[in-house]
N, C-alpha and C positions, 0 to 999 in steps of 0.2 A: 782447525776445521776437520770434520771426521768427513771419512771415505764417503759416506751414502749422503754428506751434502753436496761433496766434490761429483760425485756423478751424478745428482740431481741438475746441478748447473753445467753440466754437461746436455744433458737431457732435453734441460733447458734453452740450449744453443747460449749459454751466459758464455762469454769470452773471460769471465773471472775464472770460470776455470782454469783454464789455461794458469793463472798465474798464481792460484793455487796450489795447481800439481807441480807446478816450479820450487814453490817454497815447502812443500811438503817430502815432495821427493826427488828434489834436483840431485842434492847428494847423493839419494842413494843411485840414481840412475845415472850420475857420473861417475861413481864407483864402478860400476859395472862395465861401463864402454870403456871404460881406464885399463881393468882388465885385460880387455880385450885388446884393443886397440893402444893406449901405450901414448900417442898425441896428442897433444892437448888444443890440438885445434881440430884435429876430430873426434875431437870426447865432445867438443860442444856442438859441434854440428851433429852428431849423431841424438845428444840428449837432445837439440831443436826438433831433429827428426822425431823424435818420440811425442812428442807435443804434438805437433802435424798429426802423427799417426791416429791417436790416441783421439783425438780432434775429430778428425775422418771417421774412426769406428764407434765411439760410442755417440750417439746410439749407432747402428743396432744392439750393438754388445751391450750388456748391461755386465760387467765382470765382478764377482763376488768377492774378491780381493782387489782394489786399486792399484795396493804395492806391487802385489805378484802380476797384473794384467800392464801394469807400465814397466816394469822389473824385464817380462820378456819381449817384450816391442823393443825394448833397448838393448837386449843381447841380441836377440835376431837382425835389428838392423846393422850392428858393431858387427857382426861376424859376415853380414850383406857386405857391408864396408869393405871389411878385411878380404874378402875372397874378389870383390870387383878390385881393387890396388893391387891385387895380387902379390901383397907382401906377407913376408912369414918373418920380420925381424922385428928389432924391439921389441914390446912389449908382445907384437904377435907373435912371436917365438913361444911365449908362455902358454896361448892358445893353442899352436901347434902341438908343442908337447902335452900337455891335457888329454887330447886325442891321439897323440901316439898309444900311450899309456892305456887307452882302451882298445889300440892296436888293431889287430886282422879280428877281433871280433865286427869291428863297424863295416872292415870289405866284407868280411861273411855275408852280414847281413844283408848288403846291399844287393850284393849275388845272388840269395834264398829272396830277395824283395817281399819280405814280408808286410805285411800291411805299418804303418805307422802308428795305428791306431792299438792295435795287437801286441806292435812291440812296445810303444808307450803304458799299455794296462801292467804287461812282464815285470817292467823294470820298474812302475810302481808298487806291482806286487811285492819285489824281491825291498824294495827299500824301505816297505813297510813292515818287514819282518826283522829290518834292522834297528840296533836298540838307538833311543832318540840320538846321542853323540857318534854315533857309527854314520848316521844316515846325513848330521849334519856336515860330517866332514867329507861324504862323498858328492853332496851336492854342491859344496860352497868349492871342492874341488871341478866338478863335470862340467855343472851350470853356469855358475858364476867365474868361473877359471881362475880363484885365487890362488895366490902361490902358495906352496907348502910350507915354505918360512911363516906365513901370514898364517895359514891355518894352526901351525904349531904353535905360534905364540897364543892363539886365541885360545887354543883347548892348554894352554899353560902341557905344554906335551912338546919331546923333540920331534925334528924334524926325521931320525929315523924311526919313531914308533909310526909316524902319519905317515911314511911312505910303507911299512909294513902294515897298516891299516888297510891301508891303498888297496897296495896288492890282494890281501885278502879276500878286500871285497871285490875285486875284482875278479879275480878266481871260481867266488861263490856264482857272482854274477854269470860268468861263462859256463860254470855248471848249469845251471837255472837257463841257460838260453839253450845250451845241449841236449838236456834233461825235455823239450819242450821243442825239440827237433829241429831250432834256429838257426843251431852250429851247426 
């Protein structure tokens, strides 16, 4: 079933949806709280959540992408998760380091309290100047918090070109936020 039927019957108040967006992107949205999260009894409760969510907002939301509009309902809530349990082990260890890696750039920010919205266009800027395989392996690292192993294998690349990828872009990234008075 394509995306603009599935939020039709959203629109709709159809409960099929629901069981749609199950079979269409359970996996991918348990990939994502797996990430994060590491349990597999709170990967499911978290994907449940996403349904709920998903459920509750459209309508009003009408999202242009289903994937990417269920995709972050399901990391925001794994990372609501992970910071209410207040654990940093297992698999959130991974999440934790993720964000190490972007370091005292994220306290900068929060100290300068730039708007969200400001800092969200920045770092779309800056990853829109990146070339398509640079940009995917910064999101699938930031967003998605997959492991370096995982990302290495996918770009058929090791795991030390991806972690000097990392860096770099990371680097550029802290230029580009200094450069723009953030830092």
């Amino acid at each position: 079933m394509q995306e603009t039927e599935i939020i039709s019957l959203f629109f709709a108040r159809d409960e099929r949806a629901l069981a749609k967006s199950e079979a269409e992107y359970g996996a991918y949205c348990a990939a994502i709280a797996r990430n994060i999260l590491g349990d597999a009894e709170d990967v499911k409760e978290c994907v449940n959540d996403t349904w709920l969510k998903a459920w509750d907002t459209i309508p009003p939301q009408k999202p242009r992408s289903l994937l990417a509009y269920l995709g972050k309902i399901t990391r925001n809530g794994a990372i609501n998760m992970l910071r209410a349990a207040g654990r940093q082990k297992r698999a959130g260890a991974k999440y934790a380091l993720a964000l190490d890696e972007l370091g005292d750039m994220a306290d900068q920010q929060a100290e300068v309290k730039i708007e969200a919205s400001e800092l969200t266009a920045t770092i779309n800027d800056f990853l829109a100047q990146l070339p398509k395989d640079k940009r995917i392996i910064f999101v699938r690292r930031y967003f998605y918090m997959d492991a370096i192993a995982d990302i290495a294998a996918a770009n058929g690349a090791t795991e030390s070109s991806i972690k000097t990828a990392l860096y770099r872009m990371r680097q550029k990234l802290g230029t580009e936020l200094k450069k723009k008075k953030y830092l």
